[in-house]
Legacy VTK file of the C-alpha trace (Angstrom):
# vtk DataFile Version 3.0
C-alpha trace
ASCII
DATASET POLYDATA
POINTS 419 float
65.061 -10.322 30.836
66.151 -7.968 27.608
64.625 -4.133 28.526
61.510 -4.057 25.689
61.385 -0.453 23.885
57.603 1.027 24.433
56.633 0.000 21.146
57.752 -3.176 21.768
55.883 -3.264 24.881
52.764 -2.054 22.966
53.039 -4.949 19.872
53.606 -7.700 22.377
50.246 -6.321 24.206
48.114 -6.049 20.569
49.557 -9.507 19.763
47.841 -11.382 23.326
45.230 -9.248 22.825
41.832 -12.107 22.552
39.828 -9.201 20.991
41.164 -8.259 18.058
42.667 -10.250 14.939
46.214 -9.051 14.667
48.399 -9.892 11.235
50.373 -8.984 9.438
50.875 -10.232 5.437
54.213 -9.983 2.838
53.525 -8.983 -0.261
53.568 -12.359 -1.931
50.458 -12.959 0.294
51.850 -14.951 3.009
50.855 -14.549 6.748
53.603 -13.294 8.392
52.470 -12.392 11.816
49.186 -13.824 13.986
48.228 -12.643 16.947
46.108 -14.588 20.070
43.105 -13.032 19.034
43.401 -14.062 15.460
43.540 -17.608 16.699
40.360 -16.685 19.100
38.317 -15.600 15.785
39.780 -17.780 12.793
40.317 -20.665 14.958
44.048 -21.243 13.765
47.032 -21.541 15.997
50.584 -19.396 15.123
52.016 -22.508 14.006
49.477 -23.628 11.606
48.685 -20.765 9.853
51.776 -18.737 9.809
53.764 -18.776 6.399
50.364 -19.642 4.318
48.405 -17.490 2.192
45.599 -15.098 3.600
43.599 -16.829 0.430
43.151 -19.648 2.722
40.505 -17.058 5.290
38.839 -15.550 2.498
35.889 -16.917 0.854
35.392 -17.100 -3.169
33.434 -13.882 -3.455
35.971 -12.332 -1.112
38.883 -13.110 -3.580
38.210 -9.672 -5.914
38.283 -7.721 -2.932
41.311 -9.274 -1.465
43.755 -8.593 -4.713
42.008 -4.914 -4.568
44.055 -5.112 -1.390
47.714 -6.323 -2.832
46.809 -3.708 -6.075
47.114 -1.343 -3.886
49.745 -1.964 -1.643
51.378 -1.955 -5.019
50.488 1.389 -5.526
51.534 2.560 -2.386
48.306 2.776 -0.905
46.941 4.398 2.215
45.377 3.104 5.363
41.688 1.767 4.781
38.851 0.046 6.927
35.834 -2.388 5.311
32.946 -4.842 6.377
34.565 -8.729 4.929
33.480 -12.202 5.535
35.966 -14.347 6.446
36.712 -18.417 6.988
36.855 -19.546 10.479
38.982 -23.038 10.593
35.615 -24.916 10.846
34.179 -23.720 7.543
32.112 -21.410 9.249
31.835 -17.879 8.367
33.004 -14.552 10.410
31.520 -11.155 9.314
34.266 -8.913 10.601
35.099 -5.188 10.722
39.074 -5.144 9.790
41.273 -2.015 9.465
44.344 -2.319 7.557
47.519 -0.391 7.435
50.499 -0.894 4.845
53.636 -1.106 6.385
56.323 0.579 4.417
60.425 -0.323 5.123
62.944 3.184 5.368
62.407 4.269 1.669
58.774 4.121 2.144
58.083 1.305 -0.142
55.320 -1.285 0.961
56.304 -4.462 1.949
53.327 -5.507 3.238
49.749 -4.368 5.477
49.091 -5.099 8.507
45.517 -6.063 9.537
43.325 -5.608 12.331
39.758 -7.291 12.470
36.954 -7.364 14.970
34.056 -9.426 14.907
30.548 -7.586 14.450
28.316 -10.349 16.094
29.995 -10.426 18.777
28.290 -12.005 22.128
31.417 -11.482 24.485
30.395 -9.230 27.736
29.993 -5.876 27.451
32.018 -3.544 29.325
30.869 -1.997 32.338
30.536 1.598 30.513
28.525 -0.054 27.391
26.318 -2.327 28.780
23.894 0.654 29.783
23.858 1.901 26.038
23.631 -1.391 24.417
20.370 -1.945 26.851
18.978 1.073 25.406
19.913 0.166 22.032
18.337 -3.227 21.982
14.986 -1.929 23.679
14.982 0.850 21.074
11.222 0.567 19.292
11.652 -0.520 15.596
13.975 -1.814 13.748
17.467 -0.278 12.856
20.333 -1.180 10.531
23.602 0.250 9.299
24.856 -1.022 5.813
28.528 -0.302 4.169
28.855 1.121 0.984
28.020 -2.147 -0.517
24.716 -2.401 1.360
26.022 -5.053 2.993
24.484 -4.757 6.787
27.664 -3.980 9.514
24.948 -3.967 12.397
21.037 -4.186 13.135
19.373 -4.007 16.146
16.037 -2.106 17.959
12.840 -3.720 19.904
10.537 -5.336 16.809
13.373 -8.154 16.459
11.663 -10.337 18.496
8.410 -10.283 16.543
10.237 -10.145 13.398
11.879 -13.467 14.528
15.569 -11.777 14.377
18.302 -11.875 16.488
20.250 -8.580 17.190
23.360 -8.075 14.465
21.908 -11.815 13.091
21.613 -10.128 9.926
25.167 -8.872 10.011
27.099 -9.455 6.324
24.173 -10.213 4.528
22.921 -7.838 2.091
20.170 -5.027 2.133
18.546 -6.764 -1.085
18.487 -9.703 0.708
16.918 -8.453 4.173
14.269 -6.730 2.105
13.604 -9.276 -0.086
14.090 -6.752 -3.425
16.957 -7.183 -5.961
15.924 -4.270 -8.073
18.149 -1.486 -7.349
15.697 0.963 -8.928
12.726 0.326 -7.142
11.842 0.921 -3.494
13.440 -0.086 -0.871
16.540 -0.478 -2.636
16.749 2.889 -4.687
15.901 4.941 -1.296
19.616 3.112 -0.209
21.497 3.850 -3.482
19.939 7.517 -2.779
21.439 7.448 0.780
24.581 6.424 -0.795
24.668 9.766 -2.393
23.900 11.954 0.577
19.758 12.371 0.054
17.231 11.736 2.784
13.926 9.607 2.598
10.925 8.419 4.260
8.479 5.921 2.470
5.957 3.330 3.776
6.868 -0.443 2.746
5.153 -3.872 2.486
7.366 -6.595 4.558
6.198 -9.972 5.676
2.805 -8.989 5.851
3.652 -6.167 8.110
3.601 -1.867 6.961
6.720 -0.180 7.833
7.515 3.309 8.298
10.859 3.323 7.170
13.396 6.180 7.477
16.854 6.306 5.704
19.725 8.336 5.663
23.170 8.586 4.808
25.763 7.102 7.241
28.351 9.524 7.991
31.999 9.192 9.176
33.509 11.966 11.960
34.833 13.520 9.203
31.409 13.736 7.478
32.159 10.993 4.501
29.545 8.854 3.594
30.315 5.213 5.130
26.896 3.701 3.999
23.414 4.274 5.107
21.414 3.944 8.418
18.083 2.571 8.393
15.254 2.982 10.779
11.786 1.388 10.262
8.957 1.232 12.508
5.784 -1.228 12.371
2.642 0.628 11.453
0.187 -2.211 10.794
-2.435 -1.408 13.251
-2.385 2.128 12.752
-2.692 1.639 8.626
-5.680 -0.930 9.730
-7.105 1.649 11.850
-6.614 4.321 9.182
-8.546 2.119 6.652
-11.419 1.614 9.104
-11.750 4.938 9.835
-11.926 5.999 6.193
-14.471 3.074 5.364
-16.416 3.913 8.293
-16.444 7.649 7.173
-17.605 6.689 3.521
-20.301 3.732 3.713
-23.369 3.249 5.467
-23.485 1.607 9.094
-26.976 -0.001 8.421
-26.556 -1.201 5.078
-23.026 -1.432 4.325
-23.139 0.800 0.905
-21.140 3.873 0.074
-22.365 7.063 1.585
-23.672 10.109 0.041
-20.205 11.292 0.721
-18.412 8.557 -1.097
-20.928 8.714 -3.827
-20.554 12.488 -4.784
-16.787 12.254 -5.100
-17.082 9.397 -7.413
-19.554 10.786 -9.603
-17.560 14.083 -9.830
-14.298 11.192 -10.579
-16.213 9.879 -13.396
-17.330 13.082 -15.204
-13.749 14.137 -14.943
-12.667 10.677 -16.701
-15.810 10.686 -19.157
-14.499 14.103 -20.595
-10.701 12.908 -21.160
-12.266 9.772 -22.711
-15.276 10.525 -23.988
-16.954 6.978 -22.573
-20.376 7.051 -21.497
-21.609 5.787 -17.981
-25.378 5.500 -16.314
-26.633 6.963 -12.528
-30.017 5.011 -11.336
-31.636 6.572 -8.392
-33.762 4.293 -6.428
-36.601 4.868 -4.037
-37.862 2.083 -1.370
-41.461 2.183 -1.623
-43.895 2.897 0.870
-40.673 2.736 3.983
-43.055 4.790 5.735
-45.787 2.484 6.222
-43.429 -0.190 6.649
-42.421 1.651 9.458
-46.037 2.221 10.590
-47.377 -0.936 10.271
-44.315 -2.941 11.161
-42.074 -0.999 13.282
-38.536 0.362 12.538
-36.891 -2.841 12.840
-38.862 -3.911 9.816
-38.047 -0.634 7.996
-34.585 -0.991 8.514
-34.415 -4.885 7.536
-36.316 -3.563 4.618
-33.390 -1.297 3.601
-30.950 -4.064 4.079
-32.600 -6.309 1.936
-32.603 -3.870 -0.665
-28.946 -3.188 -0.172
-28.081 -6.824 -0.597
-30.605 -7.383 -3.763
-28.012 -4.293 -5.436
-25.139 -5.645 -4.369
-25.714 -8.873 -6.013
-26.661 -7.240 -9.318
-24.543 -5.087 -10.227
-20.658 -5.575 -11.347
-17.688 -4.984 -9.046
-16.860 -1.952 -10.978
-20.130 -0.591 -10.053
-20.825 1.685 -6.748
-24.142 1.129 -4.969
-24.916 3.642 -2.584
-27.292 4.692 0.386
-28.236 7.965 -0.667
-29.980 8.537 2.212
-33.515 7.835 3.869
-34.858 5.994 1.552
-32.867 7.175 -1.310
-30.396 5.090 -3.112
-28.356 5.211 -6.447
-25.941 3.292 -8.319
-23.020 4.438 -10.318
-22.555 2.064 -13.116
-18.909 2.653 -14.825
-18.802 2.000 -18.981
-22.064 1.715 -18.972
-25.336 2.997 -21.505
-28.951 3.096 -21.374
-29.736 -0.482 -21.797
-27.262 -1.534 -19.516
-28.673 0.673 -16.831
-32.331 -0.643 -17.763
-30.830 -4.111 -17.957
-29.874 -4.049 -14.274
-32.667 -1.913 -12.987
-35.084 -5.273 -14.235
-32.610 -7.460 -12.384
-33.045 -5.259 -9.226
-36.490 -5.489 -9.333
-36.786 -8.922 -10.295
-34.436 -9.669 -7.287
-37.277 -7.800 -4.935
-39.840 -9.640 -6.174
-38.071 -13.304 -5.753
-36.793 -12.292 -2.497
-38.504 -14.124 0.590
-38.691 -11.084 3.512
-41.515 -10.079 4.788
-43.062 -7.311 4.060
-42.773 -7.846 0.259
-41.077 -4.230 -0.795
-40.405 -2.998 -4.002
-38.719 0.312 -5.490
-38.542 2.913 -8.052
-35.794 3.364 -10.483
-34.924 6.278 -12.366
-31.773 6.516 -14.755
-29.282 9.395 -16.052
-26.928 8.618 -18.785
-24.467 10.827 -19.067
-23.544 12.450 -21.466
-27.123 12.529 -23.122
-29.255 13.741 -19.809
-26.131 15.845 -18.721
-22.586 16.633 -18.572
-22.143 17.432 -15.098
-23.198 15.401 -11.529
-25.678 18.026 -10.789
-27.458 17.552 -14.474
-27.350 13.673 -14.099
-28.640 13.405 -10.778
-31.182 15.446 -12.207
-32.416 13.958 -14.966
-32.578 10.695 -12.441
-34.521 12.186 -10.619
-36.854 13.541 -12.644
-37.280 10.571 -14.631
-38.110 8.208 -10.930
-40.503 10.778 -9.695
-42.287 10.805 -13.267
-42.141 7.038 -12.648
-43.887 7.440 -9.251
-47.032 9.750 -10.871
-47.609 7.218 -12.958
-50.693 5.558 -12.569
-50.204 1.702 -14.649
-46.875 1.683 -12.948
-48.064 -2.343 -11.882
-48.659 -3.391 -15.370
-46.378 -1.651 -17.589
-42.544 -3.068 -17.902
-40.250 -1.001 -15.836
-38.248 -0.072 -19.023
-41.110 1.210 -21.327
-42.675 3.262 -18.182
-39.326 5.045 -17.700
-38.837 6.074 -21.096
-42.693 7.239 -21.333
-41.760 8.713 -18.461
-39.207 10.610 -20.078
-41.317 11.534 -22.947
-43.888 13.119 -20.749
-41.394 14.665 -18.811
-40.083 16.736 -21.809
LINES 1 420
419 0 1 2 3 4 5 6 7 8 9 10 11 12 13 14 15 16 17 18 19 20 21 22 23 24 25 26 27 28 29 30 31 32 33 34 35 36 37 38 39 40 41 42 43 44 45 46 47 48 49 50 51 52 53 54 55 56 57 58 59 60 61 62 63 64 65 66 67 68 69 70 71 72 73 74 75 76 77 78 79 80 81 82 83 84 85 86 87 88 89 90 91 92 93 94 95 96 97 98 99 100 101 102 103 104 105 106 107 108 109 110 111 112 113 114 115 116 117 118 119 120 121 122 123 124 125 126 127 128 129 130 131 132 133 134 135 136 137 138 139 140 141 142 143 144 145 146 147 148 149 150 151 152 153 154 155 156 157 158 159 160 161 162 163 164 165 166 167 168 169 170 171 172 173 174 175 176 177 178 179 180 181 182 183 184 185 186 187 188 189 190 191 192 193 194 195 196 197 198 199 200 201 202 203 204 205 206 207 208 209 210 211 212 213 214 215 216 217 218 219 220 221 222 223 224 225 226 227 228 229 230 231 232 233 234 235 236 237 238 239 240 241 242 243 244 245 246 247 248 249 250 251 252 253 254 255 256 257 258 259 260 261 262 263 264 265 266 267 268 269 270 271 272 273 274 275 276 277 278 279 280 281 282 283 284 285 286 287 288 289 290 291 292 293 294 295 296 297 298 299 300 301 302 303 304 305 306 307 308 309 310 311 312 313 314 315 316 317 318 319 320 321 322 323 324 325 326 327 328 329 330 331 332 333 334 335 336 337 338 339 340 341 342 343 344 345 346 347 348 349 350 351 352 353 354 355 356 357 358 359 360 361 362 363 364 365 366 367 368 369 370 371 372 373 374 375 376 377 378 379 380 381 382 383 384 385 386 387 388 389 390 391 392 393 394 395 396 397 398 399 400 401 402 403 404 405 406 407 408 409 410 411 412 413 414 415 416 417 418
């Protein structure tokens, strides 16, 4: 057996090699060369596939990229790596990672590249040195990806695959627009990548399959601190976000009755009064009393009193408009915050409200005392408005024919005697 020169020995060992896709290509685009582990991943023996074009592994929206490749081994082009999707003999598709180097006869002209391609999905055994790390990078919590330049993913992986229904690197070659269901590259998620692209942290919260994600992206650097693409890291914070949100309503609305607290209320009203002045709209405040919750309470024990307050909760609810806020006060104190609204609008529903005590069937039969600021006649600020409501339903209170006079017409009599 002819002595093989060490480089010799080293070709003959890339070429059986079943891991990597060894070839090399002329210039004309012909397959020159094909190694064992080309066969393993395109699925073609030597004597098949050597002498026809590489055209015949590359896909149609491959095809720009591949004469890139033969432009610039015209141009005497350098050594270069990329994320391509490739034809196995079966029609299926291989998303490979391929490094290429242009081969270059004694007067350094190219004559041709050679090309060496792993697959990146993969499922051959690890080593005994990486199976430790890829354990830990499969249980990592969230989910993680790595996109080219392209966005095009090269690798995803972490521990919310499973409940995401995805298979580790399953979303390998497709791209980031895809994954995250967005094709605008100027909106989030996308422009966050785009911004990664171009060295720039970011961190943003994102709506995916009826999940919240935390999601965290940065540039993807090379060893020699080039950006390669980006790196994405998301975690799921549904439950927290639901917990947030619960804790926030529970902070701002009444246990008992379900309404907006005092708390709630004031920041509103101060909202409003910052929006009436830009706009110069008017809007209404009706501060309601539950009469006689005392002797409800007396007679017919708290249970009653706090039924009693329920009932009037509901009867509000149901009358005003969804751009209104009805509120607990507190005690026996409630208001409502009626948005674009003027004085006979407020009257309007403070009938309805009472009307809707009177037709309602609980026992004890309750009832309640409305009085209204309109802002900004009674007052320009919260403090005046509140005011003036309040003035005007205690007036309403003192008043004697308060059971035969229309709610309306006692108010504004009210008022009158007020001033």
């Amino acid at each position: 057996m002819p002595h093989r020169q060490p480089r010799e020995h080293l070709l003959a060992a890339l070429l059986e090699s079943p891991e990597d896709a060894i070839l090399s290509v002329s210039l004309d685009g012909a397959i020159d060369t094909w190694s064992q582990g080309a066969q393993c991943i395109y699925g073609y023996p030597a004597e098949e596939i050597t002498g026809q074009p590489l055209s015949r592994l590359v896909p149609l929206h491959e095809w720009p990229g591949l004469q890139n490749i033969f432009s610039l081994a015209a141009s005497n082009g350098s050594a270069c790596s990329e994320t391509t999707e490739r034809l196995h003999k079966d029609g299926s598709r291989k998303f490979l990672r391929v490094k290429r180097l242009f081969v270059r006869d004694e007067q350094g002209n190219v004559t041709g590249f050679l090309e060496r391609a792993r697959t990146l999905n993969s499922c051959g055994a690890d080593t005994l040195a990486e199976a430790p790390l890829r354990s830990i990078i499969e249980q990592m919590p969230g989910l993680h990806w790595m996109t080219d330049q392209n966005l095009r993913i090269t690798a995803n992986w972490g521990k919310d695959l499973a409940a995401a229904k995805i298979l580790p690197d399953a979303l390998v070659g497709r791209s980031v627009c895809e994954f995250l269901a967005c094709a605008d590259r100027h909106t989030t998620p996308i422009a966050e990548h785009y911004d990664a692209l171009r060295g720039l942290s970011s961190q943003f919260e994102l709506g995916w399959k009826n999940r919240v994600l935390d999601v965290r992206l940065e540039p993807l650097r090379t060893p020699a601190a080039e950006i390669a693409g980006c790196l994405g890291s998301a975690m799921d914070i549904t439950a927290r976000k639901k917990n947030e949100e619960q804790a926030h309503h529970q902070a701002r609305h009444d246990a008992l009755t379900g309404l907006a607290n005092y708390r709630e209320f004031m920041d509103r009203l101060e909202q409003e009064v910052r929006r009436a002045e830009r706009s110069h709209h008017s809007f209404t405040v009706l501060l309601l009393d539950l009469d006689g919750l005392k002797r409800i309470n007396d007679l017919h024990g708290h249970l009653a009193g706090n039924r009693a307050l329920q009932r009037l909760a509901t009867v509000m609810s149901e009358h005003c408009r969804s751009t209104d806020l009805a509120v607990r006060y507190g005690g026996d104190e409630f208001a409502l915050l009626m948005i674009d609204s003027d004085k006979g609008m407020a009257e309007q529903v403070a009938h309805r409200i009472e009307n809707g005590l009177q037709t309602d069937q609980g026992k004890p039969p309750i009832s309640v005392s409305i009085g209204v600021g309109v802002y900004p006649e009674d007052g320009r600020s919260a403090h005046e408005l509140i005011e003036a409501a309040d003035r005007q339903l205690y007036n309403y209170k003192r008043t004697e024919n308060r059971r035969t006079v229309p709610h309306t017409s006692r108010a504004l009599s009210s008022k009158k005697a007020s001033r």
